[in-house]
Structure formats: structure tokens, C-alpha cells
PDB file of N, CA, C and O in Angstrom:
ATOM      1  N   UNK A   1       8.435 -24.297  30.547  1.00  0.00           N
ATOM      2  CA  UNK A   1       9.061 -23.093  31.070  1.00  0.00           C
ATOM      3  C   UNK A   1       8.409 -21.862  30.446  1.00  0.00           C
ATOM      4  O   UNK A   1       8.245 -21.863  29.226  1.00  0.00           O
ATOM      5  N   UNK A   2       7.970 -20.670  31.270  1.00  0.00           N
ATOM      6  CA  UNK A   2       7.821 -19.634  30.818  1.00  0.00           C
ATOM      7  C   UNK A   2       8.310 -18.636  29.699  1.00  0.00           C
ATOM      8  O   UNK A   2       9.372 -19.091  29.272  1.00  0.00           O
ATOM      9  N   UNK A   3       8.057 -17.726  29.188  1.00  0.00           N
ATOM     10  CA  UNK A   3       9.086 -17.097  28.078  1.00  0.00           C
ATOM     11  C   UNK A   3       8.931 -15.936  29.053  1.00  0.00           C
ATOM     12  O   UNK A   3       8.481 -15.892  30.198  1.00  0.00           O
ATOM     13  N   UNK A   4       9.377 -15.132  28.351  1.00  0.00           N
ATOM     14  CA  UNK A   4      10.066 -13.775  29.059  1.00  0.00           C
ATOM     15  C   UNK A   4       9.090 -12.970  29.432  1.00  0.00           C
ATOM     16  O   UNK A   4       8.223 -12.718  28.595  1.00  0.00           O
ATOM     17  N   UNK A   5       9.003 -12.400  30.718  1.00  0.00           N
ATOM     18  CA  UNK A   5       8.305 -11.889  30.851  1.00  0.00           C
ATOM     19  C   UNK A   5       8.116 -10.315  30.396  1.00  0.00           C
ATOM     20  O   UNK A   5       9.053  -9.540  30.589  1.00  0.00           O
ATOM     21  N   UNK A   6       6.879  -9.846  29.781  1.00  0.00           N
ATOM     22  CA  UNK A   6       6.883  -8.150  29.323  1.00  0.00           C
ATOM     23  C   UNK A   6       7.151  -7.325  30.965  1.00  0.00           C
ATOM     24  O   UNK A   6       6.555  -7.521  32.024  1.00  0.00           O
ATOM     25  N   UNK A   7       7.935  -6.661  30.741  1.00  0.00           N
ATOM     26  CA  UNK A   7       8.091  -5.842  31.975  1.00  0.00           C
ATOM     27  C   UNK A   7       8.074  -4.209  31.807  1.00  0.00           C
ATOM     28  O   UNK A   7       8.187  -3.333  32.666  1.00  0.00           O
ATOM     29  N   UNK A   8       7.857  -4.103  30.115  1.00  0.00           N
ATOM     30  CA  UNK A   8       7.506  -2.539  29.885  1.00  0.00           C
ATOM     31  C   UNK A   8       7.064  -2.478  28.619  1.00  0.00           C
ATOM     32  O   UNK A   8       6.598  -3.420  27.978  1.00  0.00           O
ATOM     33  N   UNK A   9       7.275  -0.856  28.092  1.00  0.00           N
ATOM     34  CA  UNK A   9       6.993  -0.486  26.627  1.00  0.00           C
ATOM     35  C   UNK A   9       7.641   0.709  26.968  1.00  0.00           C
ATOM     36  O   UNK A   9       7.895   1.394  27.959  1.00  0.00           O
ATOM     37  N   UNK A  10       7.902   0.673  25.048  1.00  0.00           N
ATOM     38  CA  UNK A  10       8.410   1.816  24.758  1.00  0.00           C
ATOM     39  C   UNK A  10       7.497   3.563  24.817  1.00  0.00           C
ATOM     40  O   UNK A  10       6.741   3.975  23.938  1.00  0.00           O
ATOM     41  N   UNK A  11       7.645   3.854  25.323  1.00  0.00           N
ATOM     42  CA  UNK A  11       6.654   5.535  25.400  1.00  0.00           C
ATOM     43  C   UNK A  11       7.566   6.439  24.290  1.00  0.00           C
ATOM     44  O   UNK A  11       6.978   6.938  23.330  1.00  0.00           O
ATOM     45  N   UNK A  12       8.465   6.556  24.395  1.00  0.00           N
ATOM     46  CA  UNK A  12       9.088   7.607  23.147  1.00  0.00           C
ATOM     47  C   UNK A  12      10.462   7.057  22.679  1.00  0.00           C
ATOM     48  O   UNK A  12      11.115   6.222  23.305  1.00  0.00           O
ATOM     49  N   UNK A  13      10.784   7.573  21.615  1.00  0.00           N
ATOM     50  CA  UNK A  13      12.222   7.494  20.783  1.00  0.00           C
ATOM     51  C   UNK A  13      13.158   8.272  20.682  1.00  0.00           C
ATOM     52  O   UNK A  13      13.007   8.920  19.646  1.00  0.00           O
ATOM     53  N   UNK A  14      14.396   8.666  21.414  1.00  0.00           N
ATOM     54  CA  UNK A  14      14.741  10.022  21.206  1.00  0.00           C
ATOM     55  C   UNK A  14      15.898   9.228  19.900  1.00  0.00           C
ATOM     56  O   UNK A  14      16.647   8.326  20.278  1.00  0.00           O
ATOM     57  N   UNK A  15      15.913   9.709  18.329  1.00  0.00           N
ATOM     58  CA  UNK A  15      16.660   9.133  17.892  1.00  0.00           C
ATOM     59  C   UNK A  15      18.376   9.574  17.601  1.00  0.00           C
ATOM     60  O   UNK A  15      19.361   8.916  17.265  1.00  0.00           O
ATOM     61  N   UNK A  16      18.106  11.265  17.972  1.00  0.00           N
ATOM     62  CA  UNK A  16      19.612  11.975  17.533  1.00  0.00           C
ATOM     63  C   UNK A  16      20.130  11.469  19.034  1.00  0.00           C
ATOM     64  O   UNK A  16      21.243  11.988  19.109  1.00  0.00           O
ATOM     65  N   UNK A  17      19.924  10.784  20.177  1.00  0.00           N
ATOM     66  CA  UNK A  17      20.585  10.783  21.086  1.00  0.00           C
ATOM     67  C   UNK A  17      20.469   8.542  21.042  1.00  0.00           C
ATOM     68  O   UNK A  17      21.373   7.886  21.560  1.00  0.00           O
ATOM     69  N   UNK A  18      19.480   7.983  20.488  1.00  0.00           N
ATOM     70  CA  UNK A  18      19.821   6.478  20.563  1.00  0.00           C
ATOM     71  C   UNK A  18      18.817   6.344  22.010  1.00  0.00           C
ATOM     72  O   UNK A  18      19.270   5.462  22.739  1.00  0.00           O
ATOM     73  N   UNK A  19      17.751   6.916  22.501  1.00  0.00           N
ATOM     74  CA  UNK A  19      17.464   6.787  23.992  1.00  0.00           C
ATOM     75  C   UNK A  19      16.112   6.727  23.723  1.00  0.00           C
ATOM     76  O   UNK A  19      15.386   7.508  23.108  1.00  0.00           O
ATOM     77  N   UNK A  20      15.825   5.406  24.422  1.00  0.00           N
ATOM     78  CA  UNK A  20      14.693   5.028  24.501  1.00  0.00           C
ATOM     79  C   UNK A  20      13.649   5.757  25.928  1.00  0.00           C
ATOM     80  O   UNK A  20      14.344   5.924  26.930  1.00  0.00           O
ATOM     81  N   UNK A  21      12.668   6.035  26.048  1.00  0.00           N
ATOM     82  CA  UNK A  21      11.463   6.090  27.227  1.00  0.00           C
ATOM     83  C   UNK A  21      10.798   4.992  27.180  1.00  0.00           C
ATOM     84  O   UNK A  21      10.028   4.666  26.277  1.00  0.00           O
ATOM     85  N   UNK A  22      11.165   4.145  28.507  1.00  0.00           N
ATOM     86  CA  UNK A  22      10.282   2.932  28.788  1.00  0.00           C
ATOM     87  C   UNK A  22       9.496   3.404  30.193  1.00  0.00           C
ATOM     88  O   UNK A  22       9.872   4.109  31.129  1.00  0.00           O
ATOM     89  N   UNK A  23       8.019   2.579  29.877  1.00  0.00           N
ATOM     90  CA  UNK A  23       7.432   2.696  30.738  1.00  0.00           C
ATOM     91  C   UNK A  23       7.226   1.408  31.845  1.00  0.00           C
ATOM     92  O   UNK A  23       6.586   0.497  31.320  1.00  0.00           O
ATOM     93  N   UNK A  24       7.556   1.175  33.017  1.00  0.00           N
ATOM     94  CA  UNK A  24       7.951   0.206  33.349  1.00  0.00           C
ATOM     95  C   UNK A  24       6.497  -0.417  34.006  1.00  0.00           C
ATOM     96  O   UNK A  24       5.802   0.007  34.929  1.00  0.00           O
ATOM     97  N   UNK A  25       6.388  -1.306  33.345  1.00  0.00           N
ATOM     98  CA  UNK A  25       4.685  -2.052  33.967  1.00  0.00           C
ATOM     99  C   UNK A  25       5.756  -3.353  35.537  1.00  0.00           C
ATOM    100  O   UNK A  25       4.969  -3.846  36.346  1.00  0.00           O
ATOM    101  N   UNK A  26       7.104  -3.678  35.737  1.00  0.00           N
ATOM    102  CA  UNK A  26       7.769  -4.269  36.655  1.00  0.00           C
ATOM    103  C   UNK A  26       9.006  -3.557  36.843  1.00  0.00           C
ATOM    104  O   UNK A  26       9.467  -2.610  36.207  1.00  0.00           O
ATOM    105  N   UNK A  27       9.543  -4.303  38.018  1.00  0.00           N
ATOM    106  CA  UNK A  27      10.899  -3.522  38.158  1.00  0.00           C
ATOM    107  C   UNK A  27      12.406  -3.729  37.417  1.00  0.00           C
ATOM    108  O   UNK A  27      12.563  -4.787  36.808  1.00  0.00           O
ATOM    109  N   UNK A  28      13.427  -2.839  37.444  1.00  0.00           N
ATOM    110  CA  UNK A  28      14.258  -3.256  36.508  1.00  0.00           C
ATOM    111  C   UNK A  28      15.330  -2.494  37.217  1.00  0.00           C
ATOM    112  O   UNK A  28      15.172  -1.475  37.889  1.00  0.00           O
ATOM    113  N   UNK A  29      16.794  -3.332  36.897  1.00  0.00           N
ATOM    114  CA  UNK A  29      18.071  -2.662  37.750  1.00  0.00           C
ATOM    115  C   UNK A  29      19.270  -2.906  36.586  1.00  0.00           C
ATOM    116  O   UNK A  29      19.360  -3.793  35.737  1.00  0.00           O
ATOM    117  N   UNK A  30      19.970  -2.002  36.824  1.00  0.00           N
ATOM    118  CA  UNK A  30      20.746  -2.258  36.218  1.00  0.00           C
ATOM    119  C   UNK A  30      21.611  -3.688  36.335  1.00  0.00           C
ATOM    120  O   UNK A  30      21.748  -4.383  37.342  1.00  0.00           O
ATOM    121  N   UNK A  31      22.232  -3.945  34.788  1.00  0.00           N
ATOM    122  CA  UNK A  31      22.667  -5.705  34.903  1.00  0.00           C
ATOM    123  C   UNK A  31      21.503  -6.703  33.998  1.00  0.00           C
ATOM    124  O   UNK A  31      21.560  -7.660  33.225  1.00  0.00           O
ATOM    125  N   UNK A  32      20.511  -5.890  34.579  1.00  0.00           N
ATOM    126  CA  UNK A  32      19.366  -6.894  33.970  1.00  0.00           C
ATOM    127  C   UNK A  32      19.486  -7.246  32.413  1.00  0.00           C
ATOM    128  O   UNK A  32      19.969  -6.279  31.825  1.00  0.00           O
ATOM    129  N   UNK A  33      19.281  -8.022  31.787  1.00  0.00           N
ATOM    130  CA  UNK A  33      19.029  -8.414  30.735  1.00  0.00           C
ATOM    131  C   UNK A  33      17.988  -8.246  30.019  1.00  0.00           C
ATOM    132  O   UNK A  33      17.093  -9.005  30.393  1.00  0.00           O
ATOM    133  N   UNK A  34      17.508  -7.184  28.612  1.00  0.00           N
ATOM    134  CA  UNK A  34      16.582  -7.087  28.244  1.00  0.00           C
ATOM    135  C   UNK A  34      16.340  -7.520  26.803  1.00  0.00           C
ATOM    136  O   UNK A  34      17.326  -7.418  26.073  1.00  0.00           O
ATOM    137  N   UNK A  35      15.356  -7.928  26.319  1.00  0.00           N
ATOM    138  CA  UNK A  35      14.849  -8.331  25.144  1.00  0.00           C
ATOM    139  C   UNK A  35      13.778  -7.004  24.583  1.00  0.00           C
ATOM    140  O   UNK A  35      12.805  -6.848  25.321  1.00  0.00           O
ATOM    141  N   UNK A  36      13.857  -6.025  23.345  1.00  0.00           N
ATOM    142  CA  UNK A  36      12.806  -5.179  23.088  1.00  0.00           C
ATOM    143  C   UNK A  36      12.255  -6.111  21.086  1.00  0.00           C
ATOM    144  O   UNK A  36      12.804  -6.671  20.137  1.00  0.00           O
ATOM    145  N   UNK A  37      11.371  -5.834  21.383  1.00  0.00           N
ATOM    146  CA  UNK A  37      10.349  -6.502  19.893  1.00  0.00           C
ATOM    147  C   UNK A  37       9.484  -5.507  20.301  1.00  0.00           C
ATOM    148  O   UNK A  37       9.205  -4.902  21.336  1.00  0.00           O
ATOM    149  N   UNK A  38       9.017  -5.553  18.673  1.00  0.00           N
ATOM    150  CA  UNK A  38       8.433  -5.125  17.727  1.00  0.00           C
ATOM    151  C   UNK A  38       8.436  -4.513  16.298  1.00  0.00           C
ATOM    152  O   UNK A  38       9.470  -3.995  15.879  1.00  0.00           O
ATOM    153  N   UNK A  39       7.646  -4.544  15.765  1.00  0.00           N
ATOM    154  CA  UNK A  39       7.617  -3.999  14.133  1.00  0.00           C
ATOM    155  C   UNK A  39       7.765  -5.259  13.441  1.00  0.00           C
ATOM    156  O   UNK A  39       7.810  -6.342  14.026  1.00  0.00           O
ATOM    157  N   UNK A  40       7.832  -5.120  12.306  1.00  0.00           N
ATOM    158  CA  UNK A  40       7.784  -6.634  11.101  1.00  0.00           C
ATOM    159  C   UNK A  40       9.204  -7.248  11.764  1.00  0.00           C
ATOM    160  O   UNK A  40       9.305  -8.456  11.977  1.00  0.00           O
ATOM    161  N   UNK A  41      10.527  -6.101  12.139  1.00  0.00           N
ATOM    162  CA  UNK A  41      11.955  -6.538  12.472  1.00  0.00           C
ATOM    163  C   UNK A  41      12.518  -6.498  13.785  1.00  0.00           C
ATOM    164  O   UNK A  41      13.229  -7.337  14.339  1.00  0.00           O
ATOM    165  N   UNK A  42      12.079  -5.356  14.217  1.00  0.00           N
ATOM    166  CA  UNK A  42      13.018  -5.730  15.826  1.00  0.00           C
ATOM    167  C   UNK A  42      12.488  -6.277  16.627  1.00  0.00           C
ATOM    168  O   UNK A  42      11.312  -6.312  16.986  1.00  0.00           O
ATOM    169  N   UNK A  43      14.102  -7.125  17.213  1.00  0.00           N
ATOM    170  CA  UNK A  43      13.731  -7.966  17.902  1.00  0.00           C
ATOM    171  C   UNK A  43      15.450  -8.367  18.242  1.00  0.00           C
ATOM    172  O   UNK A  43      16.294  -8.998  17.606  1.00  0.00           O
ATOM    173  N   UNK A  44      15.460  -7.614  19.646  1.00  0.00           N
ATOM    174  CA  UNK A  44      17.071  -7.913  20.042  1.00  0.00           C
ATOM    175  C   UNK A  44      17.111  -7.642  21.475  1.00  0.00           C
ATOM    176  O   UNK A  44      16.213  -7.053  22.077  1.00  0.00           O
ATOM    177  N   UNK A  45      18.231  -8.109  22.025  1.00  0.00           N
ATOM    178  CA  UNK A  45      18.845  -8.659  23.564  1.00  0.00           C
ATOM    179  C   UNK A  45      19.458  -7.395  24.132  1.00  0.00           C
ATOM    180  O   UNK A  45      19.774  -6.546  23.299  1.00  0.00           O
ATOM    181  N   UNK A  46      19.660  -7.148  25.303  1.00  0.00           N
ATOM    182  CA  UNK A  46      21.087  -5.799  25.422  1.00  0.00           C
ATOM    183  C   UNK A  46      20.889  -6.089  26.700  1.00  0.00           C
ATOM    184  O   UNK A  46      19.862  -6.543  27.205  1.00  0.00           O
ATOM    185  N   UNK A  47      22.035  -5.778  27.287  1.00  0.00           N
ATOM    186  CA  UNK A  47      22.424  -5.654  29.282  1.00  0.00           C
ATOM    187  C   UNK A  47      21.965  -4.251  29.429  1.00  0.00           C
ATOM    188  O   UNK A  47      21.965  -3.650  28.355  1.00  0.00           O
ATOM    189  N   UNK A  48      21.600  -3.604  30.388  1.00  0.00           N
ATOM    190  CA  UNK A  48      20.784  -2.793  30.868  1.00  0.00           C
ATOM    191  C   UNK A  48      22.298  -1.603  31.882  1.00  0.00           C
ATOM    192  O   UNK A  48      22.428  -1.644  33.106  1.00  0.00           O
ATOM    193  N   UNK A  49      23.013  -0.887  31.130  1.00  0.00           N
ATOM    194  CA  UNK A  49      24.270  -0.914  31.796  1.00  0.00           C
ATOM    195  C   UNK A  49      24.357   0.502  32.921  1.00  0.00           C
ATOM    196  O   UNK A  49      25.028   0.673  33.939  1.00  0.00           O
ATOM    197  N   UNK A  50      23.155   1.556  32.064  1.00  0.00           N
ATOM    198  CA  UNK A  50      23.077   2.658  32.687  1.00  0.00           C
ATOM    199  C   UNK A  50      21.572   3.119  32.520  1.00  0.00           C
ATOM    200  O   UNK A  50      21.158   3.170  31.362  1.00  0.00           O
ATOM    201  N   UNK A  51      20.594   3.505  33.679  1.00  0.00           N
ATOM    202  CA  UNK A  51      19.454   4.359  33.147  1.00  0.00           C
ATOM    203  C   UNK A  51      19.314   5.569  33.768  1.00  0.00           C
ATOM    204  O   UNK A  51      20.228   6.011  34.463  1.00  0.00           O
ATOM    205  N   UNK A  52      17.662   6.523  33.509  1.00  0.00           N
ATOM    206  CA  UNK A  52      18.047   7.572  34.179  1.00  0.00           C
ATOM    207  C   UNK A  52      16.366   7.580  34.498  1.00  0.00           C
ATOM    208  O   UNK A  52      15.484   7.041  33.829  1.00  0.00           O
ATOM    209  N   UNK A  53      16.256   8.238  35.531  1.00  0.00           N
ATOM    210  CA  UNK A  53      14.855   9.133  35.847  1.00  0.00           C
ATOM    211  C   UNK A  53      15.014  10.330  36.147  1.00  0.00           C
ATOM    212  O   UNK A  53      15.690  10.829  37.046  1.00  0.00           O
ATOM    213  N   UNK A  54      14.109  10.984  35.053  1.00  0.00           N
ATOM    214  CA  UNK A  54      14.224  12.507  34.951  1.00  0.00           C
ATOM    215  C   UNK A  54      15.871  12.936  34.980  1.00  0.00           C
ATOM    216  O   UNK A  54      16.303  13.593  35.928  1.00  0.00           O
ATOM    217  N   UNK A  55      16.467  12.647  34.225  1.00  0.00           N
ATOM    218  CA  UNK A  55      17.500  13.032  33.715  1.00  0.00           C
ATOM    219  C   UNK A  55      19.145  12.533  35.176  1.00  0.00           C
ATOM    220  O   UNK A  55      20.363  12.634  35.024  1.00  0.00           O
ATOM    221  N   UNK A  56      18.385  12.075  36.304  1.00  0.00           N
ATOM    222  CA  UNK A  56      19.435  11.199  36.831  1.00  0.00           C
ATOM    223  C   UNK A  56      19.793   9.867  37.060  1.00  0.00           C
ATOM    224  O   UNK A  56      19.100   8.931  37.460  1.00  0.00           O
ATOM    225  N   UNK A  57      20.911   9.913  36.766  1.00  0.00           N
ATOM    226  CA  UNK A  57      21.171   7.997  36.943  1.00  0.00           C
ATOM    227  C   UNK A  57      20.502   7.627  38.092  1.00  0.00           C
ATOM    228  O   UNK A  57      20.278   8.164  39.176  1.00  0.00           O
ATOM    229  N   UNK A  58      20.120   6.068  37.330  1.00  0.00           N
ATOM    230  CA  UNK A  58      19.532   5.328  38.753  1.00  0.00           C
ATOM    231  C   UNK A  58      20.408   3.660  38.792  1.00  0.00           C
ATOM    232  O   UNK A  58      20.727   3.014  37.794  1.00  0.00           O
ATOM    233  N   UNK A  59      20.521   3.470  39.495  1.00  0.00           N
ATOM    234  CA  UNK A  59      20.408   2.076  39.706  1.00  0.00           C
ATOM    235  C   UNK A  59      19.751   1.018  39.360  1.00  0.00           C
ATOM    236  O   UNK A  59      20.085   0.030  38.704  1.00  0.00           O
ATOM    237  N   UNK A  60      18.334   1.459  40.098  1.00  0.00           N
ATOM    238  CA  UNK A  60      17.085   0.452  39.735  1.00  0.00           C
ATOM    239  C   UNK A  60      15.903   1.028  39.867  1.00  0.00           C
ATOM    240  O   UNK A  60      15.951   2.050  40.551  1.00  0.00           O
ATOM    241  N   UNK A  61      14.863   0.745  39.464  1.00  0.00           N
ATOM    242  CA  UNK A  61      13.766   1.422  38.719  1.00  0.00           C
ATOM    243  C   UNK A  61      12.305   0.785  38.962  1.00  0.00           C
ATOM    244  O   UNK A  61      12.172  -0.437  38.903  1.00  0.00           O
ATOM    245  N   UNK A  62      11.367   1.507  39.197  1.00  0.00           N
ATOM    246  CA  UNK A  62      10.262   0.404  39.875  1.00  0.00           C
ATOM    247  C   UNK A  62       8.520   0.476  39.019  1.00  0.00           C
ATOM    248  O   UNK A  62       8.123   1.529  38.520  1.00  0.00           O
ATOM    249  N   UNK A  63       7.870  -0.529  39.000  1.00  0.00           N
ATOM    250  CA  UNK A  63       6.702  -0.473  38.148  1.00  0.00           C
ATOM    251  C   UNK A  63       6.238   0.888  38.240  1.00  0.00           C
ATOM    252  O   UNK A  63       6.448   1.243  39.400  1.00  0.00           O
ATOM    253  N   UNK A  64       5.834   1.602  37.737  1.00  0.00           N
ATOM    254  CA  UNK A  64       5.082   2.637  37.229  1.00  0.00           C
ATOM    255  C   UNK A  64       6.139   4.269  36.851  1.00  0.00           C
ATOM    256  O   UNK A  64       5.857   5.409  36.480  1.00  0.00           O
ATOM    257  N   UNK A  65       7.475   3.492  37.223  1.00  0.00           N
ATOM    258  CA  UNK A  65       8.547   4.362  36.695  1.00  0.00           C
ATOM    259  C   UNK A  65       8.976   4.662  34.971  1.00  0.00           C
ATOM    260  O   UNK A  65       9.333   3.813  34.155  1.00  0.00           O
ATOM    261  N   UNK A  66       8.871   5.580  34.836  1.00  0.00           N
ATOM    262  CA  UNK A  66       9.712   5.679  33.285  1.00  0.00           C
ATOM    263  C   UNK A  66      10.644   5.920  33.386  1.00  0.00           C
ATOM    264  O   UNK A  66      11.083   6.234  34.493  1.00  0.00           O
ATOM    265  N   UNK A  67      11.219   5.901  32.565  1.00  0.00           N
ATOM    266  CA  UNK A  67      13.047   5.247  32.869  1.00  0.00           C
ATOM    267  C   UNK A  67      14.123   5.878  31.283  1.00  0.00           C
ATOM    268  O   UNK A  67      13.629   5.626  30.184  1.00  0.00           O
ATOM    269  N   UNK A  68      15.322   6.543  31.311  1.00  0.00           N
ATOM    270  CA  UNK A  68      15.761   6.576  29.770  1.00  0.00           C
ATOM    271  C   UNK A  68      17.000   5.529  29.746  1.00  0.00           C
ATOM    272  O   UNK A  68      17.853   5.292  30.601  1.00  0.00           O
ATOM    273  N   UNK A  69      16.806   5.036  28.565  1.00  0.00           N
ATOM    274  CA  UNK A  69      18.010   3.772  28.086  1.00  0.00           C
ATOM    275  C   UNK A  69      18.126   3.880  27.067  1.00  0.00           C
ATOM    276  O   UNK A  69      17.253   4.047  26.216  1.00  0.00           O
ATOM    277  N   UNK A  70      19.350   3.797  26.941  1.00  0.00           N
ATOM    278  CA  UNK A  70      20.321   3.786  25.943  1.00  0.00           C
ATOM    279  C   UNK A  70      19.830   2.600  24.944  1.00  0.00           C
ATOM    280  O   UNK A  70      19.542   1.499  25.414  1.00  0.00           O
ATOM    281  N   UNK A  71      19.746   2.860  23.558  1.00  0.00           N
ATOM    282  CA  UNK A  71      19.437   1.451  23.146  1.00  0.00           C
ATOM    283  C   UNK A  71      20.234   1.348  22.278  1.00  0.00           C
ATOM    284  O   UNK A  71      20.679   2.448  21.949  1.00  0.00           O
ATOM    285  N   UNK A  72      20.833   0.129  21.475  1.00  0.00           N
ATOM    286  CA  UNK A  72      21.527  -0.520  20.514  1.00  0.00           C
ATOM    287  C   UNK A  72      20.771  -0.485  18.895  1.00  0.00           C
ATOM    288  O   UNK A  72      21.451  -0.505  17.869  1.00  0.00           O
ATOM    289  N   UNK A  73      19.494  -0.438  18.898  1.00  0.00           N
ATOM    290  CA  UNK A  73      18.701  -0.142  17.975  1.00  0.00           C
ATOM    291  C   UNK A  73      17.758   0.775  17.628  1.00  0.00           C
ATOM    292  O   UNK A  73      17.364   1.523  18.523  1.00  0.00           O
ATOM    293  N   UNK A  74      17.256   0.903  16.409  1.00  0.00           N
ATOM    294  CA  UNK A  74      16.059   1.715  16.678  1.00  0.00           C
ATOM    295  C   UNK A  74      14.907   1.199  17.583  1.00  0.00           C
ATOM    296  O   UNK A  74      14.886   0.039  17.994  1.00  0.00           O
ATOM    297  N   UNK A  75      13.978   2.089  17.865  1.00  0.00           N
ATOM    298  CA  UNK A  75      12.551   1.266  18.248  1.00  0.00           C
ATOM    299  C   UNK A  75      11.905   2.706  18.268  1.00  0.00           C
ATOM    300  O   UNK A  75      12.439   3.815  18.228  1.00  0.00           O
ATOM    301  N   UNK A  76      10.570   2.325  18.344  1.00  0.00           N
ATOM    302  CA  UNK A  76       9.230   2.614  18.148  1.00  0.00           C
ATOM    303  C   UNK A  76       8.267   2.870  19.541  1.00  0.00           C
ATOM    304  O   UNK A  76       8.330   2.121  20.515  1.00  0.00           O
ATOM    305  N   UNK A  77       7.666   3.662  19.490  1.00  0.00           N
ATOM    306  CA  UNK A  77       6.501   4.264  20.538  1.00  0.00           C
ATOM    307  C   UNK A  77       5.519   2.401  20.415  1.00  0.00           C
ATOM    308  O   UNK A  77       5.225   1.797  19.383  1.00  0.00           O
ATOM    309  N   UNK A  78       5.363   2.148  21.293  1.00  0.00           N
ATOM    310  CA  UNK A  78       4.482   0.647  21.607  1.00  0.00           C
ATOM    311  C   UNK A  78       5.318  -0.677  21.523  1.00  0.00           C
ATOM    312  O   UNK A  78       4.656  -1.712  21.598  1.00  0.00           O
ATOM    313  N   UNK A  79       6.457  -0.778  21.402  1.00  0.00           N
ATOM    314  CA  UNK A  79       7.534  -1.952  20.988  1.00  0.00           C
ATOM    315  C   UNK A  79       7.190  -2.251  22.770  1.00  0.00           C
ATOM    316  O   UNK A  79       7.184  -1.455  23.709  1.00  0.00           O
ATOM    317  N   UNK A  80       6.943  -3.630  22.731  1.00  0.00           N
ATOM    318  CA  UNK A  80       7.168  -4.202  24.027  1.00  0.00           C
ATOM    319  C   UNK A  80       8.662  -4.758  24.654  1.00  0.00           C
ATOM    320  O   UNK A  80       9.380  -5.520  24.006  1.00  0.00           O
ATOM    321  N   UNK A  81       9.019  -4.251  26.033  1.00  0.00           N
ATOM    322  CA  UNK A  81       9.977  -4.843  26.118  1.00  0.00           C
ATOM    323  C   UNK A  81      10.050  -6.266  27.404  1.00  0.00           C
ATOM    324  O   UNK A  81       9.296  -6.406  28.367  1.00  0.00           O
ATOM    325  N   UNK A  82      11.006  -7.005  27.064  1.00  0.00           N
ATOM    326  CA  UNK A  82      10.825  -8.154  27.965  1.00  0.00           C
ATOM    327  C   UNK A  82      11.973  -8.299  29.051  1.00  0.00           C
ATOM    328  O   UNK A  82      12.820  -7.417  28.912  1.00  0.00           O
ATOM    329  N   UNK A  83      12.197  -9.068  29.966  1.00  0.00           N
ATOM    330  CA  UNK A  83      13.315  -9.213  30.699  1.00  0.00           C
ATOM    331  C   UNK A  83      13.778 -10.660  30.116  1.00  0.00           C
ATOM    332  O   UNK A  83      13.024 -11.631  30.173  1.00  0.00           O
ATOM    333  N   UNK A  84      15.242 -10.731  29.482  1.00  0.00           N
ATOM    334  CA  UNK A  84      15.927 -11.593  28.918  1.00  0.00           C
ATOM    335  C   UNK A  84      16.214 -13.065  29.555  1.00  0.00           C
ATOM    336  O   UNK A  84      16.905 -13.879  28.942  1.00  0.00           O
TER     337      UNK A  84
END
């Protein structure tokens, strides 16, 4: 069986707000299940509950879209993210 597939990266960190900029190399909707790694430590799961483009909610989101999400952790400019 396959492992997860990379379906983005991180492009920026906003940290006083917790909001990630992903750049989406596939598509992604809300519901989805995501996995983000990288650094010596992160490396964690989260449901995908709300995103935005250019500052409005979307639904769902398509390869070459950047996208803002809320994240549960820190992360980093290049952290790959996967679909869970």
C-alpha cells in the first residue's frame, strides 16, 4: 500500500494568528485529513475544518492554489504536507 501522498508545502507561518500558507501541488476540501512533517519534530494529523483564499472561505481548493489553515502546531516555510 502506498503512504500518503505529498499534496503541498508550507510557503509561510503566520505565528501570532496559528495560520499556515500552503501551497497546494493537489487538490484539497474541506473534511480532508491532513498529515504536516518536518524539522527534527513535527510531525502531526488534523481535519482540514476551515480554509481561505485570499482572505475568503473556501470549501475546496485546487493544485496551484495557496490556501490559509489554521494549524494545531507550529511549522516552518518548506514542511511538507500530506493527505492523511
Amino acid at each position: 500500500m502506498a503512504g500518503p501522498k505529498q499534496i503541498g508545502e508550507i510557503s509561510n507561518y503566520f505565528e501570532h494568528i496559528g495560520v499556515a500558507a500552503i501551497k497546494l501541488s493537489a487538490p484539497l476540501k474541506v473534511g480532508d485529513k491532513i498529515q504536516i512533517k518536518g524539522g527534527e519534530n513535527t510531525d502531526f494529523e488534523q481535519e482540514v475544518d476551515s480554509m481561505q483564499i485570499h482572505h475568503e472561505k473556501v470549501e475546496k481548493a485546487k493544485k496551484g492554489d495557496e490556501i490559509g489553515l489554521k494549524v494545531k502546531d507550529k511549522v516552518r516555510k518548506g514542511y511538507k504536507v500530506f493527505k492523511a
